[in-house]
C-alpha positions as CSV (number, residue, x, y, z in Angstrom):
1,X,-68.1,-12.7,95.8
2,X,-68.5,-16.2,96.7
3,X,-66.4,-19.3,97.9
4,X,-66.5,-22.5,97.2
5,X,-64.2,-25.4,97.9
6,X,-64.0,-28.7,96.1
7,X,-62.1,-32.3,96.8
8,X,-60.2,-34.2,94.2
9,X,-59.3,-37.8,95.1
10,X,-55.8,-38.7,93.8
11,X,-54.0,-42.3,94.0
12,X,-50.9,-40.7,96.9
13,X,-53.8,-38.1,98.8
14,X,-56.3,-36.0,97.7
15,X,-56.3,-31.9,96.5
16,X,-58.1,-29.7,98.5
17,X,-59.8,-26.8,95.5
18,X,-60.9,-23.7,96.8
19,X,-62.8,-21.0,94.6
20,X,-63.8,-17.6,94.8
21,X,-66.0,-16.1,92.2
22,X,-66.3,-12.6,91.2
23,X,-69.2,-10.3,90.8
24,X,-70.3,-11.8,87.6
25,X,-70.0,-15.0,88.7
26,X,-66.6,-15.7,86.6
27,X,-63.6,-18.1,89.1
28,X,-61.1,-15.4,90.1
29,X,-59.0,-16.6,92.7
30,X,-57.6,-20.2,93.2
31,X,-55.7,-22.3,96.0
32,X,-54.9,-25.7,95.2
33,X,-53.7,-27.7,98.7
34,X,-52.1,-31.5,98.5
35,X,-52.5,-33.8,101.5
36,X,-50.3,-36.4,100.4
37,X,-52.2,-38.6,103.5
38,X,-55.9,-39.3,103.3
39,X,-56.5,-39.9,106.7
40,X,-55.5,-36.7,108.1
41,X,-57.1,-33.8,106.8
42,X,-56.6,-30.4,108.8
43,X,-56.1,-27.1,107.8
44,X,-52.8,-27.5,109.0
45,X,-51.9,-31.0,107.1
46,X,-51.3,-29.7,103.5
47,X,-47.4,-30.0,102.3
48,X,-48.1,-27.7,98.8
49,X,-50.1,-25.5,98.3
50,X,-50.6,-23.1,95.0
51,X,-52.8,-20.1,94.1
52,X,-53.1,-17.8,91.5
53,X,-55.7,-15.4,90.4
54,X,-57.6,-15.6,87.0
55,X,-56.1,-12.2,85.9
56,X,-58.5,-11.9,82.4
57,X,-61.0,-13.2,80.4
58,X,-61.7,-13.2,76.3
59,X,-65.1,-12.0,75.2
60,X,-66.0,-15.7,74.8
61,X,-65.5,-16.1,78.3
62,X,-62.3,-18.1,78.4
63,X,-60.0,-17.1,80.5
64,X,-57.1,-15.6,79.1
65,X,-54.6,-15.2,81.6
66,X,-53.2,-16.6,85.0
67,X,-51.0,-14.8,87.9
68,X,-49.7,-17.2,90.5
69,X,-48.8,-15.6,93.3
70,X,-47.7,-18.1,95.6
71,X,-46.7,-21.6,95.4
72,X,-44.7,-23.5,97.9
73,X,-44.5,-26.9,99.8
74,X,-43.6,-27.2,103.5
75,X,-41.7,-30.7,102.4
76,X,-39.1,-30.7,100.3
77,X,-37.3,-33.7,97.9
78,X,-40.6,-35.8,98.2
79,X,-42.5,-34.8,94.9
80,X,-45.5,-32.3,96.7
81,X,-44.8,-29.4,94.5
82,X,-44.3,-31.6,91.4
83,X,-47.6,-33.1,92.6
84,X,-49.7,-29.4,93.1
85,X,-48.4,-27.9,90.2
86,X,-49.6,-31.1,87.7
87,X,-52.3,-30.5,89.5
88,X,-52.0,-26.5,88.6
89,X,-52.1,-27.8,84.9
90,X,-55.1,-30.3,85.3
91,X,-57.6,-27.7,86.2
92,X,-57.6,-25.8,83.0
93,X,-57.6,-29.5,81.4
94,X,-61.1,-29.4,79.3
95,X,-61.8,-25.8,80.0
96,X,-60.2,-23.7,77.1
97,X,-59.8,-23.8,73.8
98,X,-57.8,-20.5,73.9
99,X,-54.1,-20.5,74.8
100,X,-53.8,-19.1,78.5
101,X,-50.8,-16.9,79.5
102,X,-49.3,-18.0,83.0
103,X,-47.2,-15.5,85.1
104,X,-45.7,-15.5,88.1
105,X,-43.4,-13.0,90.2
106,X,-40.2,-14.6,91.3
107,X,-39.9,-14.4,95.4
108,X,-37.6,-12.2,96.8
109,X,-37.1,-14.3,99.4
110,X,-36.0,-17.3,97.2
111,X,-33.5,-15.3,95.7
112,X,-31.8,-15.3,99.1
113,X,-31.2,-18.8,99.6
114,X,-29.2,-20.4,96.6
115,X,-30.6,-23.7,97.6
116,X,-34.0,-22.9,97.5
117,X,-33.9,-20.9,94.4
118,X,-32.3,-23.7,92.5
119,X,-35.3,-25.9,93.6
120,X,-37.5,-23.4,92.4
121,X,-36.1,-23.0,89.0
122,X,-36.0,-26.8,89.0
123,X,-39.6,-27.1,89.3
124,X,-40.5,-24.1,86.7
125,X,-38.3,-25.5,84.2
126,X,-39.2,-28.7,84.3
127,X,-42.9,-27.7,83.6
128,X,-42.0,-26.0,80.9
129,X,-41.8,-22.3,82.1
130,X,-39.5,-19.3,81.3
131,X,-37.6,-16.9,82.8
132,X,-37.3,-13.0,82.4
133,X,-35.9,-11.3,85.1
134,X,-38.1,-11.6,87.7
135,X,-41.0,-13.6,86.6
136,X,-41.7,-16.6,84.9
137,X,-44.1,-17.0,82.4
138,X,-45.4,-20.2,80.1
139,X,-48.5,-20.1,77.5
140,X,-50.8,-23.3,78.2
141,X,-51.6,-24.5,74.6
């Protein structure tokens, strides 16, 4: 398995995209990390952060489907998660031509705090996502 990591320049900070590939050579697992500030750039700097795991692949070799299994922002109310998961979106941008199914497990732990929950369903709806008990799920076209 290998690692790789990757910078994206944005207009408000830059995305920090780290790979890792499996045996075959195929991107399995994912972490996308915002630094809304340019200048300040240690591990510890991010405010969002998301990562998933490319869960399958179609003979053609696009993938075919998506778990994320953990997205969250240290700041809140200042636009980081709407930023990282755009961002989520952007990297299959040019890459498919097959629909790709996104899932994600629903956290425990946000179920706990009403506040955070509702800022978590916010931010899947507005993208687009749907609920089913405890997961969301949303089919990029």
């Amino acid at each position: 398995m290998n690692s790789f990591g990757n910078r994206k320049e944005l207009d408000h900070g830059f995305l920090q995209i780290d790979e890792s590939t499996d045996y075959a050579g195929r991107v399995q697992n994912v972490t996308l990390w915002y630094y809304p500030n340019r200048s300040r750039q240690g591990l510890s700097d991010w405010q969002s952060q998301i990562s998933f795991e490319i869960q399958s692949y179609f003979e053609n070799g696009k993938i075919q489907e998506v778990k994320i299994w953990d997205f969250l922002s240290k700041t809140v109310d200042k636009g980081y998660g709407t930023i990282v998961l755009q961002e989520f979106f952007n990297y299959f941008s040019g890459k498919q031509t097959e629909p790709i199914l996104v899932v994600g497990e629903l956290s425990e732990i946000d179920e706990r705090d009403e506040v955070n929950q509702q800022r978590r369903n916010h931010i899947y709806q507005k993208f687009g996502f749907e609920f089913s008990n405890r997961w969301v799920k949303k089919v990029i076209e």
